[in-house]
NUMAR-754519 format. One line per 8 residues: number of its first residue (from 1); their letters; for each residue x, y, z of C-alpha. Coordinates in nm, 2 decimals, always signed. Example, Ala and Ser with C-alpha at 12.3 -4.5 7.8 and 13.67 -1.06 7.14 Angstrom:
BEGIN
1> as> +1.23,-0.45,+0.78  +1.37,-0.11,+0.71 $
This chain:
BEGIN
1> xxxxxxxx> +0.00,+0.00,+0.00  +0.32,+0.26,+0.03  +0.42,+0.47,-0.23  +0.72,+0.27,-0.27  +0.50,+0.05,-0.42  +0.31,+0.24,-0.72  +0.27,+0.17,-1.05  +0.20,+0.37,-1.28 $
9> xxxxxxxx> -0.06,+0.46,-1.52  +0.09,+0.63,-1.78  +0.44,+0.53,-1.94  +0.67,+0.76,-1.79  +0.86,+0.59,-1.47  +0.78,+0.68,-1.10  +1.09,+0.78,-0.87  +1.24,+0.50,-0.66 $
17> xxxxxxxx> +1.22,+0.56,-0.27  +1.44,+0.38,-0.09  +1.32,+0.17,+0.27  +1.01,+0.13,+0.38  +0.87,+0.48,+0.47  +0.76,+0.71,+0.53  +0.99,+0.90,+0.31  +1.14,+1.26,+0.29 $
25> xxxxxxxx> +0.90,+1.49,+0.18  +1.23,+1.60,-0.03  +1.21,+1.31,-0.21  +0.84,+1.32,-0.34  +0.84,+1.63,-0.63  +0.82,+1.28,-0.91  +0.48,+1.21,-0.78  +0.37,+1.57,-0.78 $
33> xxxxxxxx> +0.09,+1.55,-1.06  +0.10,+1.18,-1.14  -0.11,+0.93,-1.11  -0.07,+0.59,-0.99  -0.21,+0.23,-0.85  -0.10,+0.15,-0.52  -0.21,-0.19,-0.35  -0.55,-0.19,-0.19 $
41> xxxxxxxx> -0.64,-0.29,+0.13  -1.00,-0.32,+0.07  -1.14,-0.58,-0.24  -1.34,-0.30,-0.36  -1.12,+0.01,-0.39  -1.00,-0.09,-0.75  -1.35,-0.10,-0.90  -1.50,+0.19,-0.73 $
49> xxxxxxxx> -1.21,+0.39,-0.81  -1.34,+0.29,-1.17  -1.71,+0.37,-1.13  -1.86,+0.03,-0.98  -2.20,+0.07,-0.77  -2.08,+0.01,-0.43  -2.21,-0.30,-0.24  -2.20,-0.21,+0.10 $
57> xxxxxxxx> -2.41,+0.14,+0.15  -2.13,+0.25,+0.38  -1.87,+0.29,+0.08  -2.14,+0.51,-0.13  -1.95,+0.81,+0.00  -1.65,+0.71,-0.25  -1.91,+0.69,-0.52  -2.00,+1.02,-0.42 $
65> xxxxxxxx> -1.66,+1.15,-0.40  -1.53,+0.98,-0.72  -1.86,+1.20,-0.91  -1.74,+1.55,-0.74  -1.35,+1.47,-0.85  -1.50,+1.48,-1.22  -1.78,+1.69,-1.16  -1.55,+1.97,-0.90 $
73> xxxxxxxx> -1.23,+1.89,-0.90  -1.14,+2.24,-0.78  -1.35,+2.22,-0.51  -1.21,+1.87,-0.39  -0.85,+1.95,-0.41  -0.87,+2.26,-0.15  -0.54,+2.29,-0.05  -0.47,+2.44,-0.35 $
81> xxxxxxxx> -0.46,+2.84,-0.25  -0.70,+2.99,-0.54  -0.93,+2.70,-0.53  -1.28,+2.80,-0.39  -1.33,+2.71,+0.01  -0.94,+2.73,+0.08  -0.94,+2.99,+0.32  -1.30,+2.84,+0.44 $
89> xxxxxxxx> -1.15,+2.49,+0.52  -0.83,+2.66,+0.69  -1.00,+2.82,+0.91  -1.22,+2.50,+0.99  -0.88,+2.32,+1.07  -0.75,+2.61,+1.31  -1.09,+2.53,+1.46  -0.98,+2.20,+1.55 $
97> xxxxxxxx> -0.65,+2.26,+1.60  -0.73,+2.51,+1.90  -0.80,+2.19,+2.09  -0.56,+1.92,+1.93  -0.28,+2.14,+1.86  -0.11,+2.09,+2.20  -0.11,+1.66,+2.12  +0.09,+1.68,+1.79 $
105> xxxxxxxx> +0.46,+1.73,+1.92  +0.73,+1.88,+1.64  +0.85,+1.54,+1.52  +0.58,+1.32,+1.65  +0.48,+0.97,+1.45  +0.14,+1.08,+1.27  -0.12,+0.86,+1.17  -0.41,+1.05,+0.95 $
113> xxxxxxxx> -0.66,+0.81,+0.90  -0.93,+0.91,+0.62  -0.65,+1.23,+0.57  -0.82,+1.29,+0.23  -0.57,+1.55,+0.08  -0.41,+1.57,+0.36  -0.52,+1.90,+0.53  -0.40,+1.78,+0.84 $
121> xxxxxxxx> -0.10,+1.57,+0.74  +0.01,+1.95,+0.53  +0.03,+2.12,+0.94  +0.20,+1.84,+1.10  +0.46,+1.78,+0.81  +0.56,+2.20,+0.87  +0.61,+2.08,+1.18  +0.87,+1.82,+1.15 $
129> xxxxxxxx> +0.62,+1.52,+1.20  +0.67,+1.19,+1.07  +0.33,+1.12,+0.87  +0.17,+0.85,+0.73  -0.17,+0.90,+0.59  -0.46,+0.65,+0.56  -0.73,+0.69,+0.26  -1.00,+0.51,+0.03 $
137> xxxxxxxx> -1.02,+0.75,-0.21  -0.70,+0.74,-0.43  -0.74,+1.05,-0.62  -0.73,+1.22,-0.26  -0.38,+1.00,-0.20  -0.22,+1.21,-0.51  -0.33,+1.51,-0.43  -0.16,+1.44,-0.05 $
145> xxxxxxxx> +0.13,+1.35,-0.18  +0.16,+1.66,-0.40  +0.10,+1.87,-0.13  +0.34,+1.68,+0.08  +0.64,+1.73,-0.19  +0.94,+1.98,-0.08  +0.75,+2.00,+0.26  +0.98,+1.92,+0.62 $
153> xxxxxxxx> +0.92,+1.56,+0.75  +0.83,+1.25,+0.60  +0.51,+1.11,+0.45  +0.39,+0.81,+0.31  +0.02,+0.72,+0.22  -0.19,+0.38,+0.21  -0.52,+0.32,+0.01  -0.73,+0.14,+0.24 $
161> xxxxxxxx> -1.00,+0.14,+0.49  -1.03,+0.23,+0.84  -1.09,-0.19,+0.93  -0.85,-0.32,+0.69  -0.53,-0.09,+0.77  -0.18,-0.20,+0.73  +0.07,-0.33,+0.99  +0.26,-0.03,+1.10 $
169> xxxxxxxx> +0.50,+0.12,+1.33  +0.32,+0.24,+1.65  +0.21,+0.59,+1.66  +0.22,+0.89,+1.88  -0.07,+1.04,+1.78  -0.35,+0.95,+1.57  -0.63,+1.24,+1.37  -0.96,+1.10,+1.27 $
177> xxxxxxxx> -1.09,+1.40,+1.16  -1.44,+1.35,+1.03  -1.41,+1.01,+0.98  -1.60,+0.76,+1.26  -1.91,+0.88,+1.14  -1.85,+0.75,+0.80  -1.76,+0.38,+0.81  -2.03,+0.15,+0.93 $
185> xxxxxxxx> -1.88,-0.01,+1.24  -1.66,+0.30,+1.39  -1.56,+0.05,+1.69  -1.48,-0.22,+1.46  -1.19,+0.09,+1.33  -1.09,+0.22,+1.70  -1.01,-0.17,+1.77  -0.81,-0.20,+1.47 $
193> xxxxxxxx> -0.60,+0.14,+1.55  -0.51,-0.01,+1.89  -0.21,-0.26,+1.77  -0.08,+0.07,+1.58  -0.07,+0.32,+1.95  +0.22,+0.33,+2.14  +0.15,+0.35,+2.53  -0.01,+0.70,+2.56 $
201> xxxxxxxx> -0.08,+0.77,+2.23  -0.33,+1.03,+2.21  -0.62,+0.97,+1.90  -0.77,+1.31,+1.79  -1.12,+1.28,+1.63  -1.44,+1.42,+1.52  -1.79,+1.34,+1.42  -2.13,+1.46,+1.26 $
209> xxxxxxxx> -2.32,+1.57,+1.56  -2.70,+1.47,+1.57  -2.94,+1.78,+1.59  -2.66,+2.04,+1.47  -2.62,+1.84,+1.13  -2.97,+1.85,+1.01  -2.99,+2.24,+1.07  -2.64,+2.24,+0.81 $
217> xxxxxxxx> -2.69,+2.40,+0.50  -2.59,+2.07,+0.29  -2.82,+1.81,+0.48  -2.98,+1.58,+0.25  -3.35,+1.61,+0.15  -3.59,+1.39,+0.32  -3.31,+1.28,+0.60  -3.54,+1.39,+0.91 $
225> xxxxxxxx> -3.63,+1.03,+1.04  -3.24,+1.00,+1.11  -3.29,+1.24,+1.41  -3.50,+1.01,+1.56  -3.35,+0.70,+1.48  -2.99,+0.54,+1.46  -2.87,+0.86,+1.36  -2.79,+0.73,+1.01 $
233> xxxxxxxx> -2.83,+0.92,+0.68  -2.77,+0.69,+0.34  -2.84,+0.86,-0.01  -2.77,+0.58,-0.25  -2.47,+0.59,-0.45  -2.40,+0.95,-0.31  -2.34,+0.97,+0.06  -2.38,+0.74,+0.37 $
241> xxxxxxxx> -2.29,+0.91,+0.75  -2.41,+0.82,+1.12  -2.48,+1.14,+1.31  -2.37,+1.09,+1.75  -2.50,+1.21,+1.99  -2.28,+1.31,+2.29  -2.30,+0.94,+2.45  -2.25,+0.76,+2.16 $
249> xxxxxxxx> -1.97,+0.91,+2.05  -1.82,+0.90,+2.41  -1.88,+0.55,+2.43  -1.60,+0.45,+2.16  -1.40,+0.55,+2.36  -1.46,+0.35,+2.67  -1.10,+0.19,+2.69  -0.94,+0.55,+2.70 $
257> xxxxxxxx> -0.86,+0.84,+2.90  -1.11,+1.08,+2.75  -0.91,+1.42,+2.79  -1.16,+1.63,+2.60  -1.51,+1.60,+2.41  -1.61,+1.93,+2.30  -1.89,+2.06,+2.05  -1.78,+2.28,+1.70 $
265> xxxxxxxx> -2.05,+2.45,+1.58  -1.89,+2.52,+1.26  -1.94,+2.88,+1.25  -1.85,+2.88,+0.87  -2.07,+2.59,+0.74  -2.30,+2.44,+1.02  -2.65,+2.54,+1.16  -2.51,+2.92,+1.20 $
273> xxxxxxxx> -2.32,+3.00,+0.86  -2.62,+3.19,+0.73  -2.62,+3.45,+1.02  -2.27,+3.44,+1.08  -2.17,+3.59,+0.71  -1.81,+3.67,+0.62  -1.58,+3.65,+0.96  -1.25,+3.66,+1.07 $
281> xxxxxxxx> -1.05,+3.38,+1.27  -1.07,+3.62,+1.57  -1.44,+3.66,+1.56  -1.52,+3.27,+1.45  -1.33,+3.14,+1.73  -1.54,+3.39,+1.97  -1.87,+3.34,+1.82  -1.74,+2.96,+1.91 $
289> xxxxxxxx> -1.72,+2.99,+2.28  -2.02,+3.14,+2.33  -2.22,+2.91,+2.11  -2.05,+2.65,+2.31  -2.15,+2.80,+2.64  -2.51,+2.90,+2.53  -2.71,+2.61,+2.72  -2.99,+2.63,+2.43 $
297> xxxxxxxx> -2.71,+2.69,+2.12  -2.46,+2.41,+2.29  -2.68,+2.08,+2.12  -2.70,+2.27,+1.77  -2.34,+2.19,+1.71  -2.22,+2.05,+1.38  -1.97,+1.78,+1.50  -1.81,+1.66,+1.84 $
305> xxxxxxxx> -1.43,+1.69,+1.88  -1.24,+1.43,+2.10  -0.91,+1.35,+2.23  -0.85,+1.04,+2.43  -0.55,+0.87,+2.56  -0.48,+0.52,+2.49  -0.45,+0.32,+2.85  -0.24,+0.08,+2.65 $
């Protein structure tokens, strides 16, 4: 599943990387705009990389994705600075980062799981970290790895899910960032990340949050039963996504040292973006606390944000 690994799909030869990985980021400009086959870790990544209907509803979000990488590349690759919802999704990860910043260590071992293009992995490589970065979707793996190239640190990326990951070194830290509430069995994933933590490890993570995610301004049409059932939202061949409530999503973490669980009410693109208009970091992070400490605004959030200590 490494990049040392890849083949190509066009004629012209990929760089050699020497070891195992990850690699120096100093290394990776050859991969910068190419694309390539790396081994998957789930049967079905090949053919829904090629179009195939999913068979499980769960992987209908890489259907969806694989439509919006033809459909709006620009907006899927926004890392890149003049793409629309850059700044947008910066300010989103500064969000986060205001609670997890003070787990990632300069030079930490870095596990992104479901990275995507790697907004996360691009903060922690500035910072010296050692990343590698965990994906279904491979056309989000080359854009990480673009992004990656020239960069401090070392990166590496696997295409697979968050049940079937690789055997690798243990990690320091792990980011799930908007990822448990997208694979059907999120416990099923937490118990495969255990083998991969080193004693103390910290595992950063967020999820769609119940009430707050059916006020946001891209909930599906005729998704309203979901608030009042298992919390799960499935538009075939499109998306699929489980929605938590504060217990449930506290409850993965049962065999951890919970150190934080706070709502994100997504000032920028949850329940509040309509009224909140055009805003600085300053003002977003304000308008934050105080939807936080509101006790009527504090269940509209958009997602939860956890960090947890392995016991291990």
């Amino acid at each position: 599943m490494s990049l040392r690994d890849a083949q190509a799909l066009d004629d012209a030869p990929l760089p050699k990387l020497d070891g195992s990985g990850p690699f120096l980021c100093t290394d990776l400009h050859g991969f910068k705009g190419r694309k390539y086959l790396l081994q998957p870790g789930h049967p079905e990544l090949v053919a829904l990389h090629d179009g195939a209907q999913a068979s499980d509803p769960a992987l209908d979000n890489l259907v969806g994705m694989r439509r919006w990488w033809f459909e709006h590349p620009d907006w899927m690759d926004f890392l890149t600075p003049e793409h629309p919802g850059h700044e947008d999704k910066l300010l989103e990860r500064e969000l986060y980062l205001d609670h997890w910043r003070a787990h990632i260590q300069p030079g930490a071992r870095v596990l992104d799981l479901g990275g995507g293009i790697g907004r996360f992995s691009q903060w922690c490589l500035d910072r010296g970290c050692e990343v590698e970065l965990i994906d279904p979707d491979l056309r989000s793996l080359w854009a990480a790895v673009g992004h990656a190239a020239g960069r401090p640190g070392r990166f590496d990326v696997h295409w697979s899910t968050g049940d079937t990951l690789p055997e690798l070194p243990p990690f320091d830290v792990v980011i799930a960032a908007e990822v448990l509430c997208y694979v059907p069995d999120p416990d099923a994933v937490v118990a495969a990340l255990k083998p991969l933590l080193k004693p103390g490890a910290v595992v950063l993570a967020s999820v769609e949050a119940r009430y707050g995610w059916a006020m946001g301004p891209d909930v599906a049409e005729g998704s309203l039963g979901a608030l009042f059932g298992d919390g799960v939202v499935h538009v075939e061949g499109d998306r699929w996504v489980r929605t938590f409530t504060e217990s449930g999503f506290k409850a993965i973490f049962s065999e951890f040292d919970l150190l934080s669980l706070e709502p994100s009410h997504y000032v920028l693109s949850g329940p509040f973006e309509a009224a909140a208009g055009e805003l600085d970091v300053d003002t977003i992070r304000a308008f934050e606390r105080q939807l936080r400490a509101d006790p009527v605004t504090r269940p509209l959030n958009r997602a939860w944000m956890a960090a947890a200590r392995w016991r291990g």
